[in-house]
C-alpha positions in Angstrom: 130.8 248.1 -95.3 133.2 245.0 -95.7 130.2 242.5 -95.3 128.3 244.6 -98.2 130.9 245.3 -100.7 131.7 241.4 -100.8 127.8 240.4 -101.3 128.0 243.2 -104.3 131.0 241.4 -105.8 129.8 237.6 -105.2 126.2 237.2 -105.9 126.5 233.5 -106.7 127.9 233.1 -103.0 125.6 234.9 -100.8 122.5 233.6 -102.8 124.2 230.0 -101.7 124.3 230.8 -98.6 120.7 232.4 -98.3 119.4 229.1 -100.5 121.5 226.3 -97.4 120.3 228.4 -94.9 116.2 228.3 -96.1 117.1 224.5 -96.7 118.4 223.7 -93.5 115.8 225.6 -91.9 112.8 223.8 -93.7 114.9 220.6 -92.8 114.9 220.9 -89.3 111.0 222.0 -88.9 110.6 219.2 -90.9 112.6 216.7 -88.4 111.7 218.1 -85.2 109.4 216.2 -82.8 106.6 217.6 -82.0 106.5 216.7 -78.3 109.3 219.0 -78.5 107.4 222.0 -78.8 105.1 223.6 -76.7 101.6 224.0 -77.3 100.6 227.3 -75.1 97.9 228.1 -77.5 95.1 226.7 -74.9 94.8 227.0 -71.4 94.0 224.7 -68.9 92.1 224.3 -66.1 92.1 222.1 -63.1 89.5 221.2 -60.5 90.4 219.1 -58.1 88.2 217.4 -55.2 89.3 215.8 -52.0 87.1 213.5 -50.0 89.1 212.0 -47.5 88.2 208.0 -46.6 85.8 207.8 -50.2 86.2 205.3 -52.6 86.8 206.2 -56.2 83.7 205.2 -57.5 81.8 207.1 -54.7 83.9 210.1 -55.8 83.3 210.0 -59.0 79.1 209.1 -58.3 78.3 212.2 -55.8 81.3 214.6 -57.3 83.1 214.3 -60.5 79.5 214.0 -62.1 78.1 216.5 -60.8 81.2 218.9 -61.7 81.2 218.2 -65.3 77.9 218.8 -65.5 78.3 222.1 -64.1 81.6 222.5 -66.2 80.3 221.6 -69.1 78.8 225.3 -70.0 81.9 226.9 -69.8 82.5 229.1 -72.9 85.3 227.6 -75.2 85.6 224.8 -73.6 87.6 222.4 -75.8 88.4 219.0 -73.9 87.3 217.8 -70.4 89.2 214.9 -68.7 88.4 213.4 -64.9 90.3 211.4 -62.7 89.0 210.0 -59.4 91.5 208.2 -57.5 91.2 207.3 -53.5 89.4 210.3 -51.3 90.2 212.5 -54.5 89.4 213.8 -58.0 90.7 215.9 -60.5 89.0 217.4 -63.5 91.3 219.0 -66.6 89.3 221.7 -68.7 91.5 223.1 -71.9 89.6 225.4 -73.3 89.6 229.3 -74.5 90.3 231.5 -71.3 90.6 235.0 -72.7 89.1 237.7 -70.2 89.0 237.7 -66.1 85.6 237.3 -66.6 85.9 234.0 -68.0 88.7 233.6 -65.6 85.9 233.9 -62.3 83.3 231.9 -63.9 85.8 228.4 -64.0 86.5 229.4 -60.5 82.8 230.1 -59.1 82.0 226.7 -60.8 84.4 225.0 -59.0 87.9 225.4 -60.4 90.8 225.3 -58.3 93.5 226.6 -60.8 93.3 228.4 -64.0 96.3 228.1 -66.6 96.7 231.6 -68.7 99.6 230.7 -70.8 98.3 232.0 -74.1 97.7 235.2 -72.3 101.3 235.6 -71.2 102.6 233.8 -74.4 100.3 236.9 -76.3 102.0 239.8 -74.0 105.4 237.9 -74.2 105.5 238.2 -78.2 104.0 241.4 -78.3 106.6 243.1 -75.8 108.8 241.2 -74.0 108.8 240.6 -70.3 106.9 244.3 -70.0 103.8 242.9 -72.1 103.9 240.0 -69.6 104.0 242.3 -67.1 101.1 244.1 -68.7 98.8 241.1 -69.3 98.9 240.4 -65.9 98.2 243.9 -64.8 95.1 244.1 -67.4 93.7 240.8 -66.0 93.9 241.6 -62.5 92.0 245.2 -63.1 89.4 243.4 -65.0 88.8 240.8 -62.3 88.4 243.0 -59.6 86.2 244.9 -61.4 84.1 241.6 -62.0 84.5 240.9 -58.6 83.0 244.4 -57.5 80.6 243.9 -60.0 79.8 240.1 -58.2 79.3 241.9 -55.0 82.8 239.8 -54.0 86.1 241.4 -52.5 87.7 237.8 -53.4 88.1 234.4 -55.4 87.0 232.8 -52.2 83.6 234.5 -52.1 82.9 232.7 -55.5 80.4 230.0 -56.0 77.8 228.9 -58.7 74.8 231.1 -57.2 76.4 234.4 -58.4 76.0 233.1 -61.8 73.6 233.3 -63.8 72.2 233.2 -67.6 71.9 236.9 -69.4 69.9 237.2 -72.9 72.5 238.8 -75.9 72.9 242.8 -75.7 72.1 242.6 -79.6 71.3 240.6 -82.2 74.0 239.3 -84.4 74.4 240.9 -88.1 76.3 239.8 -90.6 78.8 243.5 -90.2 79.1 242.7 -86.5 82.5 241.3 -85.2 80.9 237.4 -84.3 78.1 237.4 -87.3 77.7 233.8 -87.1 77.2 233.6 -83.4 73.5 232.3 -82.3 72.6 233.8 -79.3 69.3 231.4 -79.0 71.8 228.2 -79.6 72.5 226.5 -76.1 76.7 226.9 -76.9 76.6 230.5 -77.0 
């Protein structure tokens, strides 16, 4: 009641104090590098090819290609990078990985790791360490029930054959959720 009665009695004071603290605030966002903080708005993906004995450039002829071609119709995909060193390669995807289903499509085409952070950084602000907990939960019921629904018991039993192109449900309208979505474009 202390802390209350004084702010009562010295307005000129605590609005000083409110006005340094926005300052210093707007100073530091201002002055902070920006390697400094995270970006865990996209995930990443990461495929990555071994081919013991095989030059780079053979690597990157019969495999990387052919990956990124693959990879390349991959829904949200932002930003593909490849790397194709001695008897191996390495392809980084950042893109928009949202749903399990996503999730098992990078991995039938080929990937070997899938990043989620944005999920976990979306259950972490919502709840804590129990939306984390929750995230995951939610994504592993929805990938098993794509797996089911793939005829697969697990990731391993993945590959590009269970895949396959499926026509929109509806047409877009402009009071659906995605009205400027065109299902006949080659992106969607």
């Amino acid at each position: 009641m202390k802390l209350i009665e004084l702010a009562i009695k010295r307005p000129v004071a605590v609005m000083s104090i409110v006005l340094m603290t926005v300052l210093l605030g707007w100073l530091a966002l201002q002055t902070i590098p920006i390697q400094l903080t995270p970006d865990a708005r996209k995930p990443l993906v990461i495929v990555q090819t071994i081919w013991r004995g095989a030059a780079p450039a053979e690597v990157e002829r019969e495999i990387v290609n052919r990956q990124e071609d693959v990879l390349k119709g991959l829904e949200g995909l932002e930003r593909m990078e490849s790397q194709a060193s001695s008897g191996r390669a390495q392809i980084i995807i950042d893109g928009g990985f949202m749903r399990g289903a996503d999730i098992l499509k990078a991995l039938a085409l080929g990937a070997d790791t899938v990043a989620i952070g944005k999920l976990q950084g979306l259950g972490l602000s919502a709840a804590g360490a129990q939306g984390v907990v929750r995230v995951l939960e939610l994504l592993e019921t929805e990938m098993r029930t794509c797996l089911g629904l793939l005829g697969a018991t697990s990731n391993a039993e993945l590959d590009a054959s269970l895949l396959h192109p499926a026509p929109p449900v509806y047409e877009p309208r402009p009071l659906n959720a995605f009205p400027f979505l065109d299902p006949r474009s080659p992106k969607y």
